[in-house]
Each structure stands twice: as structure tokens, then as C-alpha cells.
N, C-alpha and C positions, 0 to 999 in steps of 0.2 A: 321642146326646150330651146329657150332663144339663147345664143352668143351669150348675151349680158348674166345669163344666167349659171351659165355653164364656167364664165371670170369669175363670176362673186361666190361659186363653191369652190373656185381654186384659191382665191382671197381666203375665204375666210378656214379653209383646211392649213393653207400656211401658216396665220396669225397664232391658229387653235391647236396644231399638231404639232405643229415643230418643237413650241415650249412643252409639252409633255413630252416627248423625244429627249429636250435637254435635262430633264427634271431626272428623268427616268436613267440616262445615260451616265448622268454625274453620280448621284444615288451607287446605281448599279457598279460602275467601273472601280468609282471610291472603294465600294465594299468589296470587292473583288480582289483590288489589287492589297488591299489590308490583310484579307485574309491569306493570298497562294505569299507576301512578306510575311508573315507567322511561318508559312508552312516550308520555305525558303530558308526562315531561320534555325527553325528545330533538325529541320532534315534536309541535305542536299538534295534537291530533286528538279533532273532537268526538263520535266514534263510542265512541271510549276515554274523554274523560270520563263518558259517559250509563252505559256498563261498571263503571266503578270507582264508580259516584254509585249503582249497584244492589247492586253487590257490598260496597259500605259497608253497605249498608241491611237486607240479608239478614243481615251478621252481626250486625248490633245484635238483628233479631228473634228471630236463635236463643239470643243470649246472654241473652235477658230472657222473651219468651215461651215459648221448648220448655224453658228453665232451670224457667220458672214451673211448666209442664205438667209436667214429672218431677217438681220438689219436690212434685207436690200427686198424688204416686201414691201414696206412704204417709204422707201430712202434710195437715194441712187447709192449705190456700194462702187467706194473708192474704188477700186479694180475697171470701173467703168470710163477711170479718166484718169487712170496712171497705167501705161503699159507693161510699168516695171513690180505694177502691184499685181497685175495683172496676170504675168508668167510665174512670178513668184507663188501667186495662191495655188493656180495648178500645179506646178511641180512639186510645192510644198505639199498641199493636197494626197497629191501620186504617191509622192515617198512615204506617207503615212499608211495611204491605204494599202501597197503593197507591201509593206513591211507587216502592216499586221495580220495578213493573208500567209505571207510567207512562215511568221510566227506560229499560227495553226497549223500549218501545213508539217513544220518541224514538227511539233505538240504532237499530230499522226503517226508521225515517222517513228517518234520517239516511244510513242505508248507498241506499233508494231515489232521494235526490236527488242525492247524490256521481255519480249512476249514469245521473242524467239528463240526455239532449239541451237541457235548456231551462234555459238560464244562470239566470233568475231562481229556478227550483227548486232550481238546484244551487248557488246564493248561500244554502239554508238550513245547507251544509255547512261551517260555518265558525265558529272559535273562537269569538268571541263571542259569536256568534249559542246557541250551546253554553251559554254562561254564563248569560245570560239565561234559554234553556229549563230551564236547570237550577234556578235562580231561582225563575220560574212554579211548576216542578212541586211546589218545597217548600211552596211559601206553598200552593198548590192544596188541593194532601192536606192540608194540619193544617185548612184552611176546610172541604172539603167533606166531612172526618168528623165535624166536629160536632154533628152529630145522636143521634152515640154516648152522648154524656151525657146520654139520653136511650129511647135503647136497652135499654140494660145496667142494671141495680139488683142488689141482694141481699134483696129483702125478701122472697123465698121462705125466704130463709135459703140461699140459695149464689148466688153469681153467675151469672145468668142472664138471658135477653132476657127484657124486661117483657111481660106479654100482649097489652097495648096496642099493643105497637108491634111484632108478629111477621109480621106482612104486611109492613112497609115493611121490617124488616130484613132478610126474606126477597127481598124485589125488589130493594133495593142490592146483595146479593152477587150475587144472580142478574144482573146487569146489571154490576157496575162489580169482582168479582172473577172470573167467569163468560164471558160474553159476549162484551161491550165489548173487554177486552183480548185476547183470544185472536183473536177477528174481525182488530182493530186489526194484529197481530202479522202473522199470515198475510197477509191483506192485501199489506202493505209490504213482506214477506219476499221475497211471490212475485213484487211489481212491479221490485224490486233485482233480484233473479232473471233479468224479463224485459229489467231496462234492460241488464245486463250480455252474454245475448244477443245485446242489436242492437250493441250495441260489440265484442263480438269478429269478429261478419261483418263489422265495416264494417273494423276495424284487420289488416293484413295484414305482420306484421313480415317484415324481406326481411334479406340481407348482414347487414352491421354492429348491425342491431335485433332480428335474429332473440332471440338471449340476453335481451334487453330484455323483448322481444314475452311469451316463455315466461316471466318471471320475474313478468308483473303477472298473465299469463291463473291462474300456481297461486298468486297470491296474492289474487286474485278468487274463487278456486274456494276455498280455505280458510275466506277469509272467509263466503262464503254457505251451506259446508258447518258453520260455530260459530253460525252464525246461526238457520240453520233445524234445529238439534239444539236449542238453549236455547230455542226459541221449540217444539220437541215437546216435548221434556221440559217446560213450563210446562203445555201444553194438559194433557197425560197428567196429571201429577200434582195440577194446578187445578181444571181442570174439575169431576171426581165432586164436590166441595165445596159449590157450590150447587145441584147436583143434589139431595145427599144437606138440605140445607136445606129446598129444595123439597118432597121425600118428605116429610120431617117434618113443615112446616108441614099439608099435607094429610089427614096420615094420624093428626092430634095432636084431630079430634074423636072419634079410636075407641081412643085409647089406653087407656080403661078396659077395654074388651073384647078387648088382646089379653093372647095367653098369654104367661106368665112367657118362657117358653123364643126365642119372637116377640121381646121386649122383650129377653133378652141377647143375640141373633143382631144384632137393631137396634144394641144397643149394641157390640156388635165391630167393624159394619162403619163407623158414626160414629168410632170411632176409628181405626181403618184411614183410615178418609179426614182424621180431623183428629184431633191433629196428626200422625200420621205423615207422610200424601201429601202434604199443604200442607206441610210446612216440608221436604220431598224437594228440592221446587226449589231452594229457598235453601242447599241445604246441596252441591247436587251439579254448581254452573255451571263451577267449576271443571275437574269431570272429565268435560265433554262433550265 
């Protein structure tokens, strides 16, 4: 397989992907975020705000950043020759993407305290308490990306991490889009998992509760079954990202000595993994 061949299936996966990606993403998010406002309005519930506060977040990222990534398949993308558009998309970017990581992550926490014997953990399941975390989490992410303006420049002449700073850029995503959240995720999935467990041995619907009993146990099972799909599909399609970071960072003191052919193989599967895989999740919570 020649170079030339190996660009023109990265061409034409961008042109052809990415618009399914948005299609699917707008769709999905739309309907998403329509339905857990229904579910928001009938009944206070802080599992459903952390939901629609993620599925807000994802569409904003696809309508600005994978918008950005198509325009710039056959267009030079402004970012290439405005510095200031430059750090702007990444940071903007970052605060999107961790905020809506951290929104799951809460969405975990919250379905595992709902779940728990211990009144004071199960006091974090409650509206307010919801308002507030959702509070934190904004103000969080726009503080702790700041660094991005600091990251990112154009003075190669494209928008690119600065050399200076490719070790720390490489151990933020390796830790806080890698990691951190997915550890976080599973975690709390499986602890909800095990608190609902010990609540079905203990609850024994009888007569009259029978119907009752069957109606929370498949709505407990539902939930844990939406829960630990959007919390796979995150690992799956997140994780290789800072992996594929990692590689790079490593393997960028031999990049003069690899072969052409090395170097577009490299370059297919960096974009296989971004932005295809990373903006997979955003675009597919809907149809888990």
C-alpha cells in the first residue's frame, strides 16, 4: 500500500465520517437532552440533571470543534493563522470536554449514593445538592484548563502544542482525559452495581407489593444497564487518545528517521483516534 494511498483513505474517512458523526450527534444529543428536560421537569432528579448538563456539552463540542475538524479537510482552518483563535479552540475545547467527563462522573457518584445504606451518602442524591455540583463542575473546567493558553500556539505556522510544553500536555490528557475519568467511572458504576445487589436480597415484595417490587427491580436494572454502556462506550472510544499521545510524545525524538510510509500509517491512525473515536462518545449517548 503506497503513501498516496494510505492520505486518500484518510481523505476520504474525514469528508465521509465525520458528517455521519454530526448527523448522528445532533439527532442523538437533541433527543436526549428533550427528553432527561421532560424528566427534569416532572420530577427533581439529580442523575438527570448531570445527563442533560453532559449531553448539553457534547453538542456544543461537535457543533464547534468536529464543525472545525471537517472545515479544515479541504480549507486551511482559521486557528492556522490566528494565534488567538488558536488557544482559544483548545481551551474552549478542554472546558467542554472535561466538563462533560466530570458530568458522568457526578451521573456515577450519584446513581452510587441513591443506592447506598448510609443516609449521609445518600443525602448527596438530592436536587440541590445537584445544583451546586453542577456549579463546581463549570467553574472547575474553565479554571483548571487554563494552562492551554499556554499549550497550544501557531508559531510553527499551524496550530500545534508548543515544544516546551509537550510533556505536560501529554500527562494532562494522560491523567484527566485517560485515566482519572474512566478509573472514576467504573469505580462508582460497579459500587451502584454492588449497592443495588445488597438491596434486592434485603427487599422481598410479597401480595399487594409484588407489581411494585418488579417494577423498581427493571428500573434499577435499566438504569445500571444505560449506565455501564455510556460509561463503555466512553472507555472504548477515549481511552486510545492518550495513548496515541503518549506514542507520539515518545517516539517524536526519531521522527526524522522514520519512513514516509511509518509517518502516513502514524497519520491514519491519529486520526482514527482523533477526531473520529473522541468525538464517537459525544455523538453516540443517545443510542446506547
Amino acid at each position: 500500500m503506497s503513501v498516496t494511498t494510505i492520505n486518500n483513505i484518510q481523505l476520504q474517512l474525514g469528508r465521509f465520517g465525520i458528517p455521519i458523526l454530526l448527523t448522528l450527534g445532533n439527532v442523538g444529543n437533541l433527543f436526549t437532552a428533550w427528553i432527561l428536560i421532560r424528566t427534569v421537569k416532572q420530577r427533581a432528579n439529580p442523575c438527570a440533571l448531570y445527563l442533560l448538563c453532559a449531553s448539553l456539552a457534547n453538542w456544543m463540542i461537535i457543533n464547534t470543534l468536529l464543525v472545525s475538524t471537517y472545515y479544515g479537510i479541504d480549507h486551511i482552518e482559521p486557528v492556522h493563522k490566528s494565534n488567538i483563535l488558536c488557544k482559544l479552540r483548545w481551551y474552549g475545547g478542554y472546558v467542554l470536554f472535561i466538563a462533560s467527563r466530570n458530568f458522568m462522573i457526578a451521573a456515577c457518584v450519584d446513581r452510587w449514593a441513591l443506592c447506598s445504606q448510609n443516609p449521609k451518602i445518600r443525602s448527596f442524591s438530592q436536587s440541590k445538592i445537584a445544583h451546586r455540583v453542577t456549579f463546581i463542575i463549570i467553574i472547575s473546567s474553565a479554571l483548571m484548563n487554563i494552562c492551554f493558553f499556554s499549550f497550544f500556539d501557531n508559531s510553527s505556522g499551524r496550530c500545534a502544542t508548543n515544544p516546551l510544553y509537550t510533556l505536560a500536555y501529554t500527562s494532562y490528557s494522560l491523567t484527566f482525559i485517560g485515566i482519572l475519568p474512566s478509573s472514576l467511572m467504573i469505580l462508582f458504576g460497579f459500587l451502584a452495581r454492588y449497592n443495588l445487589t445488597k438491596i434486592r436480597l434485603r427487599v422481598q415484595p410479597v401480595d399487594g407489593d409484588r407489581a411494585r417490587g418488579i417494577q423498581i427491580h427493571k428500573r434499577d436494572h435499566d438504569l445500571m444497564k444505560m449506565l455501564f454502556g455510556e460509561v463503555l462506550v466512553f472507555c472504548v472510544t477515549t481511552c486510545p487518545f492518550p495513548c496515541s499521545l503518549l506514542y507520539n510524545y515518545l517516539t517524536a525524538s526519531i521522527t526524522s528517521s522514520k519512513t514516509p510510509i511509518r509517518i502516513a500509517i502514524e497519520s491514519l491512525i491519529n486520526f482514527i483516534i482523533q477526531p473520529l473515536l473522541t468525538f464517537t462518545y459525544c455523538c453516540t449517548q443517545f443510542y446506547v
